[in-house]
C-alpha atoms as one frame of an Amber mdcrd trajectory, in Angstrom:
protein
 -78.065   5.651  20.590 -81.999   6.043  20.151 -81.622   2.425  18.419 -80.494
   1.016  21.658 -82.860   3.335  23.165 -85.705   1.749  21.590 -84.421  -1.671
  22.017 -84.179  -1.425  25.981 -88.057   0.025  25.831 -89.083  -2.919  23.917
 -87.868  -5.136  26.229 -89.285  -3.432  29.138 -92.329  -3.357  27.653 -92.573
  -6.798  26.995 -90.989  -7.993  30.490 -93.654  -6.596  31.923 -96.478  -7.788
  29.610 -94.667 -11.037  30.070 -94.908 -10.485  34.088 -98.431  -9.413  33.716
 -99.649 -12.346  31.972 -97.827 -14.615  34.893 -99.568 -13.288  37.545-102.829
 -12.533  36.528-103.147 -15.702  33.788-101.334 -18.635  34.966-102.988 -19.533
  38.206-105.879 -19.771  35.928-104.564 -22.786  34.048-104.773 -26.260  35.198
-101.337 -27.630  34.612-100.626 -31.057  36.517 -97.148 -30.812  38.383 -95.376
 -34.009  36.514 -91.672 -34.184  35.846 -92.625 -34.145  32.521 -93.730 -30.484
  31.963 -90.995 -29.528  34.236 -88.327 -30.498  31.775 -90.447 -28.725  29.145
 -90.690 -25.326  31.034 -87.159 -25.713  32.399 -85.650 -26.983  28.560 -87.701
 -24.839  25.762 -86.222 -21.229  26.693 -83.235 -22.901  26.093 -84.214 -24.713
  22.697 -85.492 -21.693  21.601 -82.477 -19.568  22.181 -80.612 -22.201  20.327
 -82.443 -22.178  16.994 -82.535 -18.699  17.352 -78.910 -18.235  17.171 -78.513
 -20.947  15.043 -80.562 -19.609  12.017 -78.768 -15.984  12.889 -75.600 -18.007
  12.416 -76.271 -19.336   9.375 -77.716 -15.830   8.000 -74.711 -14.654   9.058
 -72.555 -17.268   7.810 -73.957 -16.733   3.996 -73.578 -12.947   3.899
């Protein structure tokens, strides 16, 4: 229980860092509004989550 205690603060925590540096940094960078960094925004959360369970699949598959 205080594992997924800890967990759930963690990702508060960070959720609102994350939400922090949104509103306070991004207007602050020049980014150009192309279809191109749209796909990238839109497409690396998900390429991320992918490797990520991918490597934890393989760790898992060798234990």
């Amino acid at each position: 229980m205080e594992n997924q205690l800890g967990l759930v603060l963690k990702l508060l925590l960070l959720s609102a860092l994350l939400s922090i540096l949104i509103k306070y940094a991004a207007p602050s960078l020049s980014i150009p509004a192309t279809a191109t960094n749209a796909l990238i925004m839109i497409l690396s959360p998900i390429a991320i989550l992918a490797i990520a369970l991918l490597w934890r699949f393989q760790a898992y598959k060798q234990t």
